[in-house]
N, C-alpha and C positions, 0 to 999 in steps of 0.2 A: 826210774820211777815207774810204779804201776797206775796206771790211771783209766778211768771209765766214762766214754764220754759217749751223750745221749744228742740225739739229734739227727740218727743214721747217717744219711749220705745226701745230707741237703746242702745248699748253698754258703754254710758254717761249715760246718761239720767234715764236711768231705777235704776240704782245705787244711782244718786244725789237726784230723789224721792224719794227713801225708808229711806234713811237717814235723809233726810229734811222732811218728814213726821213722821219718828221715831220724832226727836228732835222738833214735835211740831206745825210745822209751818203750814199754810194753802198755798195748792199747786193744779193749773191749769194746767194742758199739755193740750200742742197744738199737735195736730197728723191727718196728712191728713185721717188715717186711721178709718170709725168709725168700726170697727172692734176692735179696741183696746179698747175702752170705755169702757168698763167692765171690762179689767184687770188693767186698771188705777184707775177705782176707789176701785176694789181690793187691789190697794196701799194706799188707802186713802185719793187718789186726785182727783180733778176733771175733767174728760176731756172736750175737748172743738177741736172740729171736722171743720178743716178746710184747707184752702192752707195759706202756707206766702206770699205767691206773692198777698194776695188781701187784700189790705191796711186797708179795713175797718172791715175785722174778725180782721188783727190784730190790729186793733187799739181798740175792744169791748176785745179783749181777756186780754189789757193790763190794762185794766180799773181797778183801787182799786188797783193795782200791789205798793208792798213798792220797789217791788226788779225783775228785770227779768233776764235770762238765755238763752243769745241771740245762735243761730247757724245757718250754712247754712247748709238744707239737703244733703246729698252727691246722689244728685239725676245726676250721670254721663252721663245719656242719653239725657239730654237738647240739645238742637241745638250750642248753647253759654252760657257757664259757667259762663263766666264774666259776660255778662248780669244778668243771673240770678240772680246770687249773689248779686249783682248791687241792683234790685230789692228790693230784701229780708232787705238789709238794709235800704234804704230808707224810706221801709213798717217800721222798727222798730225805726228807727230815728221820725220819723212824728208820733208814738204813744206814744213814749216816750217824745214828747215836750207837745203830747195833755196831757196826764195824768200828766206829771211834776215829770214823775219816777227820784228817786236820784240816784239809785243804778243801776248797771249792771254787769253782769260777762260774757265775752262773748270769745267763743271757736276759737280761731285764731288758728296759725300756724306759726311753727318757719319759715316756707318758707317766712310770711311777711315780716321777717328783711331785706332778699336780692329780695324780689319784683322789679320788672319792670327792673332787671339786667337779660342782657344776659347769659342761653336760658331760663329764669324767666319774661321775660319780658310781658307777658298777664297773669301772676300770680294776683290776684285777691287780695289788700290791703284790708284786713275787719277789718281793726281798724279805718281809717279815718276818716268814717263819722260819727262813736262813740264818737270819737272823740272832732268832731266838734259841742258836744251838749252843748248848756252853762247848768252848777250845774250839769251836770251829774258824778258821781263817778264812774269809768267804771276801771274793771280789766281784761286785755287781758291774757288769758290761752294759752303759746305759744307751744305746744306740738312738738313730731318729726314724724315718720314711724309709725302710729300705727302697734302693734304687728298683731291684729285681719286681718292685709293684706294678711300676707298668707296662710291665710284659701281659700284667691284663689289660691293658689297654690296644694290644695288636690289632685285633679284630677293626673296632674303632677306627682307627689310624687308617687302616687298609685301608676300608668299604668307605670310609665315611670321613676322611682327611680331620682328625679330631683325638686329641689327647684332652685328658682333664682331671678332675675332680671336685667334691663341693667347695672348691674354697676362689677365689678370684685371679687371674691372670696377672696381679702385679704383688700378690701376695708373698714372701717367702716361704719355701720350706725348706727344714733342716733335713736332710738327705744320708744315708748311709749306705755305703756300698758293703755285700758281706765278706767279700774278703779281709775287709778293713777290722770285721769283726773277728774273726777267724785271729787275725796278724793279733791282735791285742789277748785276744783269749791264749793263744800261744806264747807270747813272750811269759805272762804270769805264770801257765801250768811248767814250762821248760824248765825255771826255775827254780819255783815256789819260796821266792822269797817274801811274798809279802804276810802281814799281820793285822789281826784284827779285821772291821769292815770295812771295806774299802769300794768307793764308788769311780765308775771310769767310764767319761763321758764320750763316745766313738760318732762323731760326725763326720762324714769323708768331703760334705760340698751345702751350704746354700743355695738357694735359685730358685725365681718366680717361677711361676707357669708358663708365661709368653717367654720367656726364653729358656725353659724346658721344652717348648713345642719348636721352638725355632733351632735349636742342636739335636734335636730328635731327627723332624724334617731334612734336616742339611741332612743327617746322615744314614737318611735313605732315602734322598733325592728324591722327596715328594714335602712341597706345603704340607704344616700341619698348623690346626689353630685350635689354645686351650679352649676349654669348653668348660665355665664354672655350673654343673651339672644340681640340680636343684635337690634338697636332700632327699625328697621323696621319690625322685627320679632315681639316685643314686643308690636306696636302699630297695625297689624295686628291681632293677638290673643286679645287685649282688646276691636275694634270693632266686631268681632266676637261675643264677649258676653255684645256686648249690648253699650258699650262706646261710645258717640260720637264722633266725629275728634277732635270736640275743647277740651272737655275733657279729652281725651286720652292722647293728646300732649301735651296739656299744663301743668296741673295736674297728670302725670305721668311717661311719658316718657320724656317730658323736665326737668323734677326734678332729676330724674336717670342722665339723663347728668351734671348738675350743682351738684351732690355730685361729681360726676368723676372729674367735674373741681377743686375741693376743695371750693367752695360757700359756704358750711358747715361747715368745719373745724375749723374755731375760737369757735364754742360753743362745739368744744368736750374740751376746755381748763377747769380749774381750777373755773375759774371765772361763769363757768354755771355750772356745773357737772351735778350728778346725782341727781333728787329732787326723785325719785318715789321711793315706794319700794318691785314692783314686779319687778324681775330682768325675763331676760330671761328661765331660767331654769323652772322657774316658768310657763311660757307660754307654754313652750313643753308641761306637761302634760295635760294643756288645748286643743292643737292642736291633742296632742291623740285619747282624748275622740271623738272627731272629724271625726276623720280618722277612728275612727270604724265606721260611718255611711256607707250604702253603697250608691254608686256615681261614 
């Protein structure tokens, strides 16, 4: 299988190459960075150095593709998110009709489900216009919280013995680890057995915030205690490092409000559970290694 997958060399991406190139396959990443060219084809793949937002790399990048691996960068600093995003798919809808790709796997978000729902409602649908391709087989990866979040929370933790977010210390959240996403986005492309649309729900762990802070702390031997951070605190501190307005609110701090409201709550049921299986525990010792860095 030929296939082209977007996302360069992040925490997906880098995982679904190595695998998809163990197993054989022939593999293009797309990566604004050409700096990474070299260690992509240290995986075995090809790079291919460019932007999404410019319709006609991607539509040379998708050429000969059996199969692609669609995503939107989490590039937070844009002016408008939804725009962007907006973009990006259109860029991959119009290459996938030129090329007459069958197959797709493309990295959504359980936020999709309750989209344009209040305070969700400039949440960004990136399944629709996949959607809307006629012959295309398209599997939406619906993930939760990646774990990998709060690695911005180091600093905090260090200085200031405090993990958090706007939401409360006995709250749950649905958690994903990206390996977990990686592992699911690979068994579909290795195959391409599936048909029509297909939605696949990827939760690796549930878990409040006080004992998110209390498996964090154990495993770097330092108390930590959550901190349900007030949203205007919260939306202050994520433009400070870099976030835009649109991004910040809508994508992070209006999500922390819609878990508080319960929005979420139906998929911690029975009927979604747990697919992954890194559990949280699992993560602390990652977030260790981490924390040794100095910062």
């Amino acid at each position: 299988m030929k296939a082209t997958v977007t996302g360069s060399l992040g925490n997906i991406s880098r995982v679904l190459i190595e695998r998809l190139v163990a197993s054989g396959h022939e593999i293009k990443v797309i990566s604004s960075d050409s700096g990474k060219a070299k260690e992509i084809e240290k995986l075995g793949a090809v790079p291919l150095t460019g932007s999404l937002t410019d319709a006609e790399f991607v539509s040379r990048s998708f050429e000969d593709a059996d199969a692609v691996y669609t995503m939107v960068p989490p590039d937070f600093s844009v002016p408008d998110y939804y725009d962007f995003a907006d973009q990006i798919h259109q860029n991959y809808v119009r290459a996938i009709e030129q090329h007459n790709i069958r197959y797709a796997v493309n990295l959504s978000s359980i936020g999709v489900a309750v989209a344009g729902i209040a305070p969700l409602s400039r949440y960004y649908n990136l399944e629709q216009r996949l959607n809307g391709v006629t012959g295309l087989n398209v599997v939406h990866l619906r993930p939760a919280m990646f774990y990998t979040n709060f690695y911005g929370g180091l600093g905090p933790a260090k200085h200031q013995g405090i993990i958090g977010h706007n939401v409360g210390g006995t709250v749950d959240l649905l958690m994903t680890h990206p390996a977990d996403i990686a592992d699911a986005a690979f068994s579909f492309l290795n195959s391409l057995s599936f048909s029509g649309q297909q939605i696949e729900y990827v939760i690796s762990d549930i878990r409040n915030g006080n004992g998110i802070a209390e498996m964090l702390g154990s495993a770097i031997d330092k108390p930590l205690n959550w901190v349900e951070f007030p949203d205007d605190a919260l939306l202050a501190g994520l433009l400070q490092n870099g976030f835009s307005q649109d991004a910040a609110e809508n994508l992070i701090v209006n999500a922390g409000k819609a878990i508080r409201e319960g929005l979420f709550d139906e998929f911690k049921k029975d009927q979604y559970g747990v697919s992954g299986s890194r559990k949280f525990p699992g993560f602390a010792k990652e977030f260790a290694m981490a924390y040794q860095f100095p910062g």
